[in-house]
N, CA, C and O of each residue as an XYZ file, in Angstrom:
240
protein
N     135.999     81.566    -24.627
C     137.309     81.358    -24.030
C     137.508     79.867    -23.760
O     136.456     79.245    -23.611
N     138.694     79.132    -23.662
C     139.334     77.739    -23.916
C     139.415     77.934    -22.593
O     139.804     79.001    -22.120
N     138.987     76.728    -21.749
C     139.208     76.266    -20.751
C     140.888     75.158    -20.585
O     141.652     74.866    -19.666
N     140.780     74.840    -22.140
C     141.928     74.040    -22.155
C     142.655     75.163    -23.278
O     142.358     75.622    -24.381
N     144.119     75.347    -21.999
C     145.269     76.317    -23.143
C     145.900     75.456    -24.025
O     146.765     76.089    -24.631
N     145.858     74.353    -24.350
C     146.695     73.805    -25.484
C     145.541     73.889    -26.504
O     145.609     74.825    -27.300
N     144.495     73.050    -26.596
C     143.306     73.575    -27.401
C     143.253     74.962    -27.865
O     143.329     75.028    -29.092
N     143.146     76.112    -27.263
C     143.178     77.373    -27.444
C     144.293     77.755    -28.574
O     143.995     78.328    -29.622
N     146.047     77.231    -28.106
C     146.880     77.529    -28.883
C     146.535     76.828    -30.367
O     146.678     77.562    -31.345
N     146.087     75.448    -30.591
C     146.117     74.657    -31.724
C     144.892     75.925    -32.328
O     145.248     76.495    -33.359
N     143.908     76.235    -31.903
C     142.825     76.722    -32.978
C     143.396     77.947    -33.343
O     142.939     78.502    -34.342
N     144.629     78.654    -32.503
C     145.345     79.725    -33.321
C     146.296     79.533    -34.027
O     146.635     80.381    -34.852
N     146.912     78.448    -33.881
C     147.807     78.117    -34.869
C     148.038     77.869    -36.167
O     147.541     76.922    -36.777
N     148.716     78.613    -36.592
C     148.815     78.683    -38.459
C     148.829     77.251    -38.583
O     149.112     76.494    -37.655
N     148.441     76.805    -40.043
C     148.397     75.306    -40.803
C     149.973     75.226    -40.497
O     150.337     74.463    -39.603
N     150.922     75.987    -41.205
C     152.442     75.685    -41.157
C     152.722     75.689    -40.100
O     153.787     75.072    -40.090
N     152.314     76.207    -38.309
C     152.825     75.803    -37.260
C     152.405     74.521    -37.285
O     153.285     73.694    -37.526
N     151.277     74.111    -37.099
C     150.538     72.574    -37.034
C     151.574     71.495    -37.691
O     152.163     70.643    -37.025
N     151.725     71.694    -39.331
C     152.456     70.712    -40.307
C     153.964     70.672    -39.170
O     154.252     69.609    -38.619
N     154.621     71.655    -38.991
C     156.103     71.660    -38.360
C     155.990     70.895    -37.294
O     156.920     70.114    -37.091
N     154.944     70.909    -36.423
C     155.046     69.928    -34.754
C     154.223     68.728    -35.246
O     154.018     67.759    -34.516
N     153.754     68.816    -36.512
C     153.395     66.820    -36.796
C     154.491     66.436    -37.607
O     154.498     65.240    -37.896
N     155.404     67.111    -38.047
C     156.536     66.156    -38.773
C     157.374     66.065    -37.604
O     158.041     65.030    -37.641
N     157.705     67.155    -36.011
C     158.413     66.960    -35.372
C     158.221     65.713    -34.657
O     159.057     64.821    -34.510
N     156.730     65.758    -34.123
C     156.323     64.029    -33.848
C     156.505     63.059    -34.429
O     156.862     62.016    -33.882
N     156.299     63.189    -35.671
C     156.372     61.978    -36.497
C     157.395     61.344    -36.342
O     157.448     60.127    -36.163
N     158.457     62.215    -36.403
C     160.001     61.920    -36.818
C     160.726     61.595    -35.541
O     161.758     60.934    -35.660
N     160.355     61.946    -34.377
C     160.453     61.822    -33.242
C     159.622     60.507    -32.249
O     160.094     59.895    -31.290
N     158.465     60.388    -32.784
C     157.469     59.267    -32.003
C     157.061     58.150    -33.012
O     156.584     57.043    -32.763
N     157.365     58.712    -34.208
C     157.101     56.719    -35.235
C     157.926     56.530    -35.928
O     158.719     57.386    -36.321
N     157.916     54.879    -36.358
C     158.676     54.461    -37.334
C     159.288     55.000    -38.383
O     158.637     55.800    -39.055
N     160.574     54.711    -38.740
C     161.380     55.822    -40.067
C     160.273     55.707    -41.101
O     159.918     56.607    -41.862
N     159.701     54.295    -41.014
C     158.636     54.669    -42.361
C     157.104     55.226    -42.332
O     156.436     55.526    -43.322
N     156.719     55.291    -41.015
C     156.044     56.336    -40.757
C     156.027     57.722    -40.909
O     155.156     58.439    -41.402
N     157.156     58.016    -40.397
C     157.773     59.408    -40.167
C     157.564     59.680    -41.301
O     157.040     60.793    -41.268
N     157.698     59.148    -42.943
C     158.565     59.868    -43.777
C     157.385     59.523    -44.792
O     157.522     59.549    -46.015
N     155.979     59.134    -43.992
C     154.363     59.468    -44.868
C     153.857     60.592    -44.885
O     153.625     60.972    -43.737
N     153.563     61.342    -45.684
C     152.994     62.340    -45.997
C     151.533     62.402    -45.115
O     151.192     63.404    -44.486
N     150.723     61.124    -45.189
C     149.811     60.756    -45.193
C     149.506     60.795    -43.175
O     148.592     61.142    -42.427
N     150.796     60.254    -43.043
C     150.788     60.072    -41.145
C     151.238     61.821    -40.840
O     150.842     62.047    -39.697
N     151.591     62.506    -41.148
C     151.092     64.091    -41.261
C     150.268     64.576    -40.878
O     150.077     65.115    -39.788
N     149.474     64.410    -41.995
C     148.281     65.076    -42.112
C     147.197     64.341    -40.838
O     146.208     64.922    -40.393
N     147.576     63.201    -40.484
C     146.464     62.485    -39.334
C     146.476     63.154    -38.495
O     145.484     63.561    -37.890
N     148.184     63.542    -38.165
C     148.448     64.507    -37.275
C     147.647     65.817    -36.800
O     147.163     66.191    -35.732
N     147.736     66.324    -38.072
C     147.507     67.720    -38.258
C     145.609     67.977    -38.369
O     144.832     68.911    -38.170
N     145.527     66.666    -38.764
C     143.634     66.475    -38.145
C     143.289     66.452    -37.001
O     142.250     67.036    -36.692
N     144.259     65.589    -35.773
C     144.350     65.605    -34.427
C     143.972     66.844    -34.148
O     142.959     67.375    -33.695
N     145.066     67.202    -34.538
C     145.117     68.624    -33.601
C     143.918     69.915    -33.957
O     143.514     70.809    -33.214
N     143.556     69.600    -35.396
C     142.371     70.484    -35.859
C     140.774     69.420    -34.425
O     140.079     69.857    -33.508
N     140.889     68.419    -34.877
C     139.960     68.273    -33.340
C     139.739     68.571    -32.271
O     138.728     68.983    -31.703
N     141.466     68.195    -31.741
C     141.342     68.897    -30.130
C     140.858     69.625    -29.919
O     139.900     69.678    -29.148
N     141.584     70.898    -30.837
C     140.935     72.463    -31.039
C     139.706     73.000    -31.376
O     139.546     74.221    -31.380
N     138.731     72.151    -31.687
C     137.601     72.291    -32.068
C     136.944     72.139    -29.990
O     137.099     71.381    -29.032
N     136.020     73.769    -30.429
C     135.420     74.270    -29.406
C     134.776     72.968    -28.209
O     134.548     72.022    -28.963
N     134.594     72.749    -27.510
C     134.040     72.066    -26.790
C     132.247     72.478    -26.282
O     132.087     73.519    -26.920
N     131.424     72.325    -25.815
C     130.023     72.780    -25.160
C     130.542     74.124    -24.340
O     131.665     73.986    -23.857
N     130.135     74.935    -24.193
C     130.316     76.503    -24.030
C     131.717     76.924    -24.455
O     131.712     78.142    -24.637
N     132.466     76.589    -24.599
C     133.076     77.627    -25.566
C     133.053     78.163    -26.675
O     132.439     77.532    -27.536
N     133.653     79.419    -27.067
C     133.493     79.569    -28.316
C     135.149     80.061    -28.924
O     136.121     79.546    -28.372
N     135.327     80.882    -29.857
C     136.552     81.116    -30.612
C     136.567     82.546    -29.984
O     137.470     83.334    -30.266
């Protein structure tokens, strides 16, 4: 069990929820030519595969 509920939600979250709230950031928190990298995406969408990655006693 996730001690942290945002962690918890990201490791259930479909790839296509993830991709939709890193283009919403993107497009929302960086540069137009940021926003519109494929590449600043996916950094995103690694973030959030980290956060979500279990911490010392938790598990999935």
């Amino acid at each position: 069990m996730y001690a942290n509920k945002l962690a918890e939600a990201f490791a259930k979250a479909s790839e296509t929820d993830k991709v939709e709230l890193a283009h919403f950031l993107a497009n929302n928190l960086d540069s137009a030519e940021q926003a519109k990298s494929s590449a600043r995406v996916r950094e995103y969408v690694a973030a959030f595969d980290r956060f979500a990655a279990p911490r010392e006693g938790e598990q999935f």
